[in-house]
C-alpha positions as CSV (number, residue, x, y, z in Angstrom):
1,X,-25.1,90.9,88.7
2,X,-26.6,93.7,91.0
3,X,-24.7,91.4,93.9
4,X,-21.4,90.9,92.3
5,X,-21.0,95.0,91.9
6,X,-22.0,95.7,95.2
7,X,-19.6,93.4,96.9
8,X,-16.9,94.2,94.1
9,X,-17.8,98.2,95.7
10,X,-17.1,97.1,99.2
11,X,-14.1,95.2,98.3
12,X,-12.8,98.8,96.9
13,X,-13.8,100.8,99.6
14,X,-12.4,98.1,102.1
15,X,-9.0,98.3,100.3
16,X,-8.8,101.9,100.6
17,X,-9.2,101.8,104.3
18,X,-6.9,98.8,104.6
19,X,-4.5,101.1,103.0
20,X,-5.2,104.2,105.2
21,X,-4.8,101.5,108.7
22,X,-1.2,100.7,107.5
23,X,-0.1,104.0,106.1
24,X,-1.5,106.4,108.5
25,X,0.0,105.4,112.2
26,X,3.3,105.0,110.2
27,X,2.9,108.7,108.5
28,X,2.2,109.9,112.3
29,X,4.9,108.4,114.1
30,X,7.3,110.4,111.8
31,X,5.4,113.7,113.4
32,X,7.8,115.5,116.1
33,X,5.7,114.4,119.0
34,X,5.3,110.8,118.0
35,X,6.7,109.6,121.2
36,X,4.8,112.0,123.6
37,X,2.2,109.8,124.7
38,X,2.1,105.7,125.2
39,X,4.3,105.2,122.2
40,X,7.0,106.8,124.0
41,X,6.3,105.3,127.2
42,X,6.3,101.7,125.2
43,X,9.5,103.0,123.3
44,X,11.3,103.8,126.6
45,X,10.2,100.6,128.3
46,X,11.3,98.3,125.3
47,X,15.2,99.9,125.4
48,X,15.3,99.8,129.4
49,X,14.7,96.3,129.6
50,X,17.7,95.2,128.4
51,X,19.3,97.8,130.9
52,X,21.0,96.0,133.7
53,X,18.2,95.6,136.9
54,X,15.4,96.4,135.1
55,X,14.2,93.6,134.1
56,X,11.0,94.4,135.6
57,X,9.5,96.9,132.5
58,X,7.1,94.1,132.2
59,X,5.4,94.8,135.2
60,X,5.6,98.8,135.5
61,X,1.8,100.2,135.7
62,X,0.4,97.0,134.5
63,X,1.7,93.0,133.7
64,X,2.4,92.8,130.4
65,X,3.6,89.1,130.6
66,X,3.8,89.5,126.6
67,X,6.2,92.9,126.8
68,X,9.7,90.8,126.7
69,X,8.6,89.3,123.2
70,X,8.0,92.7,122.0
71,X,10.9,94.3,123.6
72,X,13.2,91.1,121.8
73,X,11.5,92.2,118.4
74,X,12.4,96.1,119.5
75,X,15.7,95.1,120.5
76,X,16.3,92.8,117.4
77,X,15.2,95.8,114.6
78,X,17.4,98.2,113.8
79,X,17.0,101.4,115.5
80,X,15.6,103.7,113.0
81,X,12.5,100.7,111.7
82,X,12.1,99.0,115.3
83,X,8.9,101.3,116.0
84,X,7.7,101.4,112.4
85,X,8.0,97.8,112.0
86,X,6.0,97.0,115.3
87,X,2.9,99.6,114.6
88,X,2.6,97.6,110.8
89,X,2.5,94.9,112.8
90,X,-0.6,96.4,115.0
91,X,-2.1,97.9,111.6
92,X,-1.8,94.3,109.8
93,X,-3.1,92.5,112.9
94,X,-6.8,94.9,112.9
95,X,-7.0,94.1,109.1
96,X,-6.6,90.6,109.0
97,X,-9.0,90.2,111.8
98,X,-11.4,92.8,109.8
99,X,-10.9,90.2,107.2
100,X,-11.9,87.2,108.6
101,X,-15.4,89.0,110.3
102,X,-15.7,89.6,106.3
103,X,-15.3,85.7,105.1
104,X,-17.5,84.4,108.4
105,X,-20.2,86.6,107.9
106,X,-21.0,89.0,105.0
107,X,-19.2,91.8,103.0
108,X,-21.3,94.6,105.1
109,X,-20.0,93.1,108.3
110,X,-16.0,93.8,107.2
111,X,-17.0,97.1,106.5
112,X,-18.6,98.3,108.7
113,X,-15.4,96.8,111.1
114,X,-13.1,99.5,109.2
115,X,-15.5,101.9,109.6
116,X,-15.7,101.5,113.4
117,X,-14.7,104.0,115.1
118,X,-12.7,101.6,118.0
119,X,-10.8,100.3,115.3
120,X,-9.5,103.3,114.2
121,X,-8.9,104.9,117.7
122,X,-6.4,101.9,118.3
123,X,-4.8,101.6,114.8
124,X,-4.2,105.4,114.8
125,X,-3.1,106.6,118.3
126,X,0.3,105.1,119.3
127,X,1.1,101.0,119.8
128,X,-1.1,99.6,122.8
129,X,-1.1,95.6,123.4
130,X,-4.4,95.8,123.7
131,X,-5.1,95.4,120.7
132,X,-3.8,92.0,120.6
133,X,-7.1,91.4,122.0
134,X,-8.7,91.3,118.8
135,X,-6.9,88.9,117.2
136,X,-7.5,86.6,120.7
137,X,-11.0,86.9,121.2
138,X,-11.4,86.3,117.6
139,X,-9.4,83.0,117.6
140,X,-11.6,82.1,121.2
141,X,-15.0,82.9,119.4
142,X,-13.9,80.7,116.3
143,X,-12.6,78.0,118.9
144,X,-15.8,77.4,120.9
145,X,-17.5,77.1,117.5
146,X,-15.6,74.6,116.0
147,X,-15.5,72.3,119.3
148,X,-11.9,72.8,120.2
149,X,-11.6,72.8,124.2
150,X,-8.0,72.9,124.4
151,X,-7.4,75.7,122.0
152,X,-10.7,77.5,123.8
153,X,-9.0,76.9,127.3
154,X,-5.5,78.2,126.2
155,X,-6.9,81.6,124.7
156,X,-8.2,83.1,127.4
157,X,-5.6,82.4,129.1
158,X,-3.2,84.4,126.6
159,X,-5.9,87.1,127.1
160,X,-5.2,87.4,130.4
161,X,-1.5,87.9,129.3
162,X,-1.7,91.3,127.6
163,X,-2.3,93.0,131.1
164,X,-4.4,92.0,134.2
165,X,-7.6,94.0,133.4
166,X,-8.1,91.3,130.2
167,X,-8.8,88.8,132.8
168,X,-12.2,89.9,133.4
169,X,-12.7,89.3,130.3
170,X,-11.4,85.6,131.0
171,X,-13.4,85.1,133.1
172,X,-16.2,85.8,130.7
173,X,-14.8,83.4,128.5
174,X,-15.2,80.5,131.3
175,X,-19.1,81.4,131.5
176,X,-19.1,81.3,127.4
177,X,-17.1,78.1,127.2
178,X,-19.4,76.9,129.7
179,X,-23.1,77.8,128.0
180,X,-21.9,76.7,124.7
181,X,-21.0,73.3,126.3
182,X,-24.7,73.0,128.2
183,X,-26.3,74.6,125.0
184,X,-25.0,71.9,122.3
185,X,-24.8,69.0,124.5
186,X,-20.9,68.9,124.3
187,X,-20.4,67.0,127.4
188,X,-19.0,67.3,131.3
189,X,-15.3,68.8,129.8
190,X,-16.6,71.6,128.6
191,X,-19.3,72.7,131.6
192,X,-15.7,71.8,133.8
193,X,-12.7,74.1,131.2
194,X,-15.4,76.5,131.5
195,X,-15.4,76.6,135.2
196,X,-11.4,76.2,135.6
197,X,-11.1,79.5,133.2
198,X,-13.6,81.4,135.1
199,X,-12.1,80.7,138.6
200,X,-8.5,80.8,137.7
201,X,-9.2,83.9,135.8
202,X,-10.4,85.3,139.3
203,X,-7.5,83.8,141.1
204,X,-5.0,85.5,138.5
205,X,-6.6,89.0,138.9
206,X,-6.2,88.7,142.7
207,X,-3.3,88.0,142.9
208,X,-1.8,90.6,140.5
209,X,-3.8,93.6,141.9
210,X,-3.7,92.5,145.7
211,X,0.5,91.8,145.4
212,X,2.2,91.6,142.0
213,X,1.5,95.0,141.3
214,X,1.8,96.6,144.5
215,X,5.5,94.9,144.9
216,X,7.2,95.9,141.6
217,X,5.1,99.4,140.3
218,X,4.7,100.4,144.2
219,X,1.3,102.1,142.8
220,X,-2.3,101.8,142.5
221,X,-3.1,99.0,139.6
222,X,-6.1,100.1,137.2
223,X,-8.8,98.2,139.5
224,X,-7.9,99.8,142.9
225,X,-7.9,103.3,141.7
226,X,-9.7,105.2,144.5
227,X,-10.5,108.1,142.0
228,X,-11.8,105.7,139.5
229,X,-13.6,103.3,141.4
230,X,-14.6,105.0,145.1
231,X,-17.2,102.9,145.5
232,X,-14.8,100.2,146.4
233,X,-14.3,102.1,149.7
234,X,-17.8,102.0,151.0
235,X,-18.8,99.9,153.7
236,X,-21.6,97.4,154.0
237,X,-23.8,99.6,156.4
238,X,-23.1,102.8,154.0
239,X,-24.5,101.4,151.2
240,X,-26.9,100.0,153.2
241,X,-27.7,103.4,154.2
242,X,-27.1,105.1,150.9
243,X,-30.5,103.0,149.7
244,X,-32.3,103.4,152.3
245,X,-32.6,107.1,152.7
246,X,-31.8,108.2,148.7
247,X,-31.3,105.3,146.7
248,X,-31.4,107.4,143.6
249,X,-28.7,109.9,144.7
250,X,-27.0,107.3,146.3
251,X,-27.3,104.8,143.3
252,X,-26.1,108.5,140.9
253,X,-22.8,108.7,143.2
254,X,-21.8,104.6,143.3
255,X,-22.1,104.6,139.1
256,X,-21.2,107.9,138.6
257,X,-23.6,108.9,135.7
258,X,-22.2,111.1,133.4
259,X,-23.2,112.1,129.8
260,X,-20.5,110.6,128.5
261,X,-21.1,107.1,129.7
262,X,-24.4,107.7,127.2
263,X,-21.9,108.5,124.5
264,X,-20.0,105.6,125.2
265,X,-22.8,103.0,125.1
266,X,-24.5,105.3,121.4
267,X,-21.0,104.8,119.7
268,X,-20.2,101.3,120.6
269,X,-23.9,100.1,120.2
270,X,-26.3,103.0,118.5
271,X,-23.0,103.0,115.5
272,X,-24.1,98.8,115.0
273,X,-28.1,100.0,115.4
274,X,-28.2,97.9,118.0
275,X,-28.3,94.7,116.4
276,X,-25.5,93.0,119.0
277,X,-28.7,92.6,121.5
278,X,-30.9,90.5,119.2
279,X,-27.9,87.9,120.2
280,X,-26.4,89.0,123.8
281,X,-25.2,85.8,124.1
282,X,-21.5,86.5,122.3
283,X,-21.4,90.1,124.4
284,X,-21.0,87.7,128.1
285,X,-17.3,88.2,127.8
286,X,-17.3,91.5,126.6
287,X,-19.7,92.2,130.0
288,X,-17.1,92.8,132.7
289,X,-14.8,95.1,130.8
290,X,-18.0,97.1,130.2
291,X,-18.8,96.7,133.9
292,X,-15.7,98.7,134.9
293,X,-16.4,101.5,132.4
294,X,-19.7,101.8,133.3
295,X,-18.8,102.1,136.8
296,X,-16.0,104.1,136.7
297,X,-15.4,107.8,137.6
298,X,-13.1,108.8,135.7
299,X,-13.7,109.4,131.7
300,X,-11.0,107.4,130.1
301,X,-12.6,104.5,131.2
302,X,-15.5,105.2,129.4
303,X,-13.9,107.2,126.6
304,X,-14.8,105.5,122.8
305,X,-11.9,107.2,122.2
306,X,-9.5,105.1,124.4
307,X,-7.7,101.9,123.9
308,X,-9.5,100.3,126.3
309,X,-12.5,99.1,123.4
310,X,-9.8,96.9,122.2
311,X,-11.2,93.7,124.2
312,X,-14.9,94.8,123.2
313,X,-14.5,94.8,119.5
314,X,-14.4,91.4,118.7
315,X,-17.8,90.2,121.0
316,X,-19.2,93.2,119.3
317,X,-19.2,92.2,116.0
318,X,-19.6,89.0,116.9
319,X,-23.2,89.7,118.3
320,X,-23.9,92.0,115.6
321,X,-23.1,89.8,112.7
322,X,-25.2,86.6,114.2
323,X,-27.7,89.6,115.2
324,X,-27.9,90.8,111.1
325,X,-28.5,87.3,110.5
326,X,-31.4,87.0,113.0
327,X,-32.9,90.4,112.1
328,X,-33.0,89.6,108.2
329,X,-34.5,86.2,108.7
330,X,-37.1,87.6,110.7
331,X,-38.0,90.3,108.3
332,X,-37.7,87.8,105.5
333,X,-40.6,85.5,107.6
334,X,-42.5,88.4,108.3
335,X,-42.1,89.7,104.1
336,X,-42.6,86.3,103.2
337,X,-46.0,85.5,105.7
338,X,-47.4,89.0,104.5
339,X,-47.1,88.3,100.9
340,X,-48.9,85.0,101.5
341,X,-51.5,86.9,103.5
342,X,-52.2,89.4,100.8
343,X,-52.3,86.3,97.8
344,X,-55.1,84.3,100.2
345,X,-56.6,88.0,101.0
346,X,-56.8,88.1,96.8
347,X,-58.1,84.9,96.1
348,X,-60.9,85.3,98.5
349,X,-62.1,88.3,97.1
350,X,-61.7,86.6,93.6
351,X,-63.8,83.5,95.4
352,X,-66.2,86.0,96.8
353,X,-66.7,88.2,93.3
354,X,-67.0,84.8,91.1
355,X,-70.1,83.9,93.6
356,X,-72.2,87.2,93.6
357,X,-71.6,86.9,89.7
358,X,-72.6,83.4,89.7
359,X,-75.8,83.8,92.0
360,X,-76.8,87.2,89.6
C-alpha cells in the first residue's frame, strides 16, 4: 500500500514536470528575443535553404546531415506554428525518453531524469539537434540488449548524423557493441559490427573536420579550434619537454584545469551520487565526448549548462540505473548477512546461558 502511494506520488510530480517541459520552451519562444540565440540561427538556416544556392545550410558551422528533414518540416508548417511545432517536438522527444528510463528501471529513475538539470538546460534554451541524441543512444542501449546487430550498427551511425562531434561518441558505440558481444558470448559478428562502427566512425570524423568543413563553412570545425584545444599544436619534442622539466605545470596548461571543469563533473555525477561508476561499463560511449570537455579551454565545453550534455544523458542514466540496482543488492546482502550474524550471535548466547544454568 506504502508502495502504490509513493509511486502514484512520483507519477504526480512526473506529470507536472512533463507539463512544465512542453509548456515552458513554447511560453519562451513567444518572449521578444526568442530568436537571439541558436533558435534564430536554426530559424534563419531552415528559411535559407530553400533559397536558391544555398543549399549548403546543412553544412554551415557543423554537418547536420539531418537539417533538410527539419528544414522540409519548417518549410511545410505554416509560418506563424513552424517553430512552435518543432520545439514540442524536442519537449515530447526528452519526455518520452524520460519515460521509457521509467518503465526499464524504477519510478525514482524517471524522476530523477526530469529533475536533471541537462535535461532541462536543452528542453528550455532554444531547439539544438542535439538533443536527438537522447532518443538515439536510448534506442542503441536498448538494441545491444536485446541482441539486435543490425539495428545496433545503424544507430550509431544516425548519431554520427546530428553533427560530426557525435561521432566520437560512435565510435564509443563500436567498443560497446564490441564488449557486449565478447561479454555474452554473442559470436564473431558482433566483435566485427563493433570494429566497423568504431573505425568508420574515425574515418567519418576525418574526413569532415580535415575537408568537408573547411570546404563549405571556410572556418575552424569544433575539434580544430586553436582556442579550444591548443594542445593540438604542440609538437612531439614539446611535450616531451613540457614533462620532463614541469610535468605538473605542463600537465595544468595541456588540460587546462579550471574550477569549472570540477563543477561540471559534481553536476553531471555528484547530482546521480555517483552511482553511474558502480557500472562504468554503459559510460564507454559517453567517454570521448567527455574527453573533449575535459580537455578543452574554453568553458562552453565544459559548461552543464550547454547543449553539449545532450549525448551524455542517456549513458548516464544508463549507468546509474544498473548502478541503483547494484548498490541496493549489495546493501540488501550486506542487511541480509548482518541480520543473520546478529540471530547466530543470539542463539549462542542463548546456547551459552542455558549451559552455565545447566552446570549450576
Amino acid at each position: 500500500m506504502r508502495q502504490n502511494k509513493r509511486t502514484r506520488l512520483i507519477a504526480i510530480c512526473i506529470s507536472i514536470l512533463i507539463t512544465l517541459m512542453i509548456v515552458l520552451p513554447i511560453a519562451k519562444y513567444q518572449n521578444t528575443y526568442s530568436s537571439y540565440y541558436d533558435m534564430g540561427l536554426f530559424q534563419n538556416g531552415f528559411y535559407k535553404y530553400h533559397l536558391p544556392n544555398e543549399y549548403h545550410q546543412w553544412v554551415y558551422g557543423h554537418i547536420n546531415i539531418l537539417f533538410p528533414i527539419w528544414a522540409e518540416l519548417y518549410a511545410a508548417l505554416p509560418r506563424g506554428i513552424a517553430m512552435q511545432f518543432i520545439l514540442l517536438a524536442q519537449s515530447l522527444t526528452l519526455t518520452l525518453c524520460g519515460l521509457v528510463l521509467w518503465k526499464k528501471f524504477t519510478p525514482v529513475v524517471g524522476l530523477i531524469y526530469f529533475l536533471f538539470s541537462p535535461v532541462w538546460y536543452i528542453a528550455l534554451f532554444d531547439f539544438h539537434f542535439d538533443h536527438l541524441a537522447v532518443p538515439i543512444m536510448l534506442a542503441f542501449y536498448l538494441a545491444v540488449e536485446s541482441k539486435k546487430l543490425k539495428l545496433s550498427i545503424a544507430l550509431p551511425l544516425l548519431l554520427m548524423m546530428i553533427k560530426e562531434p557525435f561521432a566520437l561518441e560512435a565510435i564509443g558505440c563500436g567498443i560497446f557493441i564490441t564488449l557486449a558481444g565478447i561479454k555474452q558470448n554473442l559470436g564473431r559478428a558482433w566483435t566485427l559490427a563493433g570494429v566497423f562502427v568504431a573505425v568508420f566512425s574515425a574515418f567519418y570524423l576525418y574526413v569532415a573536420m580535415k575537408y568537408v568543413l573547411p570546404y563549405f563553412s571556410a572556418g575552424e570545425g569544433p575539434l580544430t579550434n586553436n582556442q579550444a584545444f591548443p594542445w593540438l599544436n604542440f609538437s612531439l619534442i614539446q611535450v616531451i619537454s613540457g614533462l620532463q622539466y614541469n610535468p605538473f605545470e605542463f600537465i595544468s596548461n595541456l588540460v587546462g584545469l579550471k574550477i569549472g571543469k570540477l563543477y561540471y563533473i559534481l553536476v553531471l555525477f555528484g547530482s546521480l551520487t555517483f552511482i553511474p561508476f558502480f557500472k562504468p561499463v554503459y559510460l564507454i560511449p559517453a567517454m570521448p565526448l567527455l574527453a573533449i570537455a575535459l580537455l578543452s579551454h574554453l568553458p562552453n565545453y565544459y559548461d552543464f549548462h550547454a547543449h553539449y550534455t545532450a549525448g551524455l544523458i542517456i549513458p548516464l542514466f544508463f549507468s546509474f540505473g544498473y548502478g541503483l540496482d547494484t548498490r541496493i543488492k549489495y546493501i540488501e546482502s550486506i542487511t541480509k548477512e548482518s541480520k543473520i550474524n546478529i540471530k547466530r550471535n543470539s542463539v549462542k548466547k542463548i546456547g551459552v546461558k542455558t549451559q552455565k544454568t545447566t552446570k549450576y
